[in-house]
C-alpha positions as CSV (number, residue, x, y, z in Angstrom):
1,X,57.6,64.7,112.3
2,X,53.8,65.6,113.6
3,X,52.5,68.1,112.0
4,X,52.5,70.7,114.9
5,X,56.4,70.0,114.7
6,X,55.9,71.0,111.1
7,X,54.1,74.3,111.5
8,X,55.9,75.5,114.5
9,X,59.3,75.0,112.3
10,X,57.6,76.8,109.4
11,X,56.4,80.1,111.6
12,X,59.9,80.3,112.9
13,X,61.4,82.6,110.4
14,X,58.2,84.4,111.1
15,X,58.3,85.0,114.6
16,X,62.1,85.5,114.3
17,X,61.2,88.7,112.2
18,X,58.5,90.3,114.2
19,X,60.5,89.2,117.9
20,X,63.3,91.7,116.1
21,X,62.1,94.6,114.0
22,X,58.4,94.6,115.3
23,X,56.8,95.2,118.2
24,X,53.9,93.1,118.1
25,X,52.6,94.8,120.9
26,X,52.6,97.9,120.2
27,X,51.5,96.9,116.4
28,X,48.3,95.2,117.7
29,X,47.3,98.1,120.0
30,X,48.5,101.0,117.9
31,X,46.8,99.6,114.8
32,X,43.4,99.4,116.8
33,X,43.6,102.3,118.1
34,X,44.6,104.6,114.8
35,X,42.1,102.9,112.5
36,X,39.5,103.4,115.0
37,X,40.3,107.4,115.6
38,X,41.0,107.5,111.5
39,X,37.5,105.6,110.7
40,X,36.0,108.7,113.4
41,X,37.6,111.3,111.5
42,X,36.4,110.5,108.4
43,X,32.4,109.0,109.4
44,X,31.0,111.6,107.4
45,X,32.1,110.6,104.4
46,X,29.9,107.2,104.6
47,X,30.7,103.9,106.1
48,X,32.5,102.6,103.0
49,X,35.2,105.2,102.8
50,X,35.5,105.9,106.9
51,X,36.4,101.7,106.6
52,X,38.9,102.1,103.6
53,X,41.0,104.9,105.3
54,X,40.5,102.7,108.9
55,X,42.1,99.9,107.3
56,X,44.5,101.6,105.5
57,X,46.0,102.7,109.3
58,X,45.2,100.1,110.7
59,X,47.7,97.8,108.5
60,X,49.7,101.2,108.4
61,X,50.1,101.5,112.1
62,X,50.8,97.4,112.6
63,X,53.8,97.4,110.1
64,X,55.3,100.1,110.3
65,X,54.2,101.6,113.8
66,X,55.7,98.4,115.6
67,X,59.0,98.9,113.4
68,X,58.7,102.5,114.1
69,X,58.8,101.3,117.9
70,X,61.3,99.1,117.8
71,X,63.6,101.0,116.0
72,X,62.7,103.9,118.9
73,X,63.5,101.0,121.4
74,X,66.5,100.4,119.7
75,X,68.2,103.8,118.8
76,X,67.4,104.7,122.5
77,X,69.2,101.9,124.0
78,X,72.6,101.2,121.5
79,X,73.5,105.3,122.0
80,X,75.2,107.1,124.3
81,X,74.6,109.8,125.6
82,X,71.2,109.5,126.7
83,X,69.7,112.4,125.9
84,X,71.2,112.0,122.4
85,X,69.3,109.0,122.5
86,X,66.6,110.0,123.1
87,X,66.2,112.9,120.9
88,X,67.7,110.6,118.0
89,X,64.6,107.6,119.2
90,X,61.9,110.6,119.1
91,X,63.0,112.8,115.8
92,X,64.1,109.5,113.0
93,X,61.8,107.1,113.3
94,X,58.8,110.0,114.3
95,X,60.3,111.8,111.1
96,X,59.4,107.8,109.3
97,X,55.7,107.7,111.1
98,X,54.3,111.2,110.2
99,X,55.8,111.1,106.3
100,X,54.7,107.9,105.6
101,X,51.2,108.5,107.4
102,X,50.9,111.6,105.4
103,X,52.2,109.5,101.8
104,X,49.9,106.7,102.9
105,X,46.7,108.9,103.2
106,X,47.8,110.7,100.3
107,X,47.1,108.2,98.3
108,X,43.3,107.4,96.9
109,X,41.1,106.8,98.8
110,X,41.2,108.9,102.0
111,X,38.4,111.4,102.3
112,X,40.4,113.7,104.9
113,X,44.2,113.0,103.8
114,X,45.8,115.8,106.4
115,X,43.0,115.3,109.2
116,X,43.5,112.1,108.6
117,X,47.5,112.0,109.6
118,X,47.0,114.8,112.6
119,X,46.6,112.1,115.2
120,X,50.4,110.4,114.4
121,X,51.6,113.8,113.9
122,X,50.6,114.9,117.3
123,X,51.0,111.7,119.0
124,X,54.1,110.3,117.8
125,X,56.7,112.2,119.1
126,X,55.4,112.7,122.7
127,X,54.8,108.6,122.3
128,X,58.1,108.0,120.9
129,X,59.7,110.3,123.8
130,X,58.0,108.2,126.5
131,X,58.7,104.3,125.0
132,X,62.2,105.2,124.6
133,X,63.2,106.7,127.8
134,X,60.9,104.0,129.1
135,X,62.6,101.0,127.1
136,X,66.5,102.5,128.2
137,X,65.4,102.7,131.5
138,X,64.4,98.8,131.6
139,X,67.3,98.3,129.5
140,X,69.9,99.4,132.3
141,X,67.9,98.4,135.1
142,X,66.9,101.6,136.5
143,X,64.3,101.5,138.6
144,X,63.7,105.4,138.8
């Protein structure tokens, strides 16, 4: 067996998780984007702390923001009625993102802990809204 054979095999398992409880998308982008605004946010506090609470989100918003999305994608597709399905794919995992933003900036390190977690707090559910309805629409093939 070559060795491309080999590591392909091995990353299975890997890319078997991610393909079902993370959307790598949405992970990549989310992450960039959050510990960018978080590293703004918190610039005044020096370069070295603005960096600590950017990374925190950033690995923050690529785990669990892409399983926070695919759960979204999920709930809004296995229920019925749709607008139970969609209120259930904004409020659960939105309820997940803001607590564990605000636990995660809680923690040491973050200069502004609250300021910190205001943009998942106001962009979440809105997001959330959109990506579900969005996702159940593709999922039944609606077109409008």
């Amino acid at each position: 067996m070559s060795i491309s054979a080999t590591a392909a095999r091995a990353s299975a398992p890997v890319r078997t998780f991610f393909d079902r409880y993370i959307d790598l998308r949405m992970a990549i982008a989310g992450a960039f984007v959050m510990g960018t605004v978080v590293w703004w946010i918190n610039r005044d506090h020096g370069p070295m702390m603005a960096s600590l609470a950017a990374l925190k989100q950033g690995a923050y918003t690529f785990f669990f923001g892409g399983f926070v999305t695919k759960t979204c994608e999920r709930l809004a597709v296995e229920i019925d009625p749709a607008a139970l399905a969609l209120t259930l794919a904004t409020l659960l995992p939105g309820g997940f993102a803001i607590g564990a933003t605000l636990l995660v900036h809680h923690m040491r390190g973050t200069p502004e802990p609250f300021a910190s977690a205001v943009p998942t707090i106001l962009m979440a559910p809105p997001s959330l809204l959109i990506l579900g309805w969005l996702h159940r629409r593709r999922s039944r093939g609606l077109r409008r």
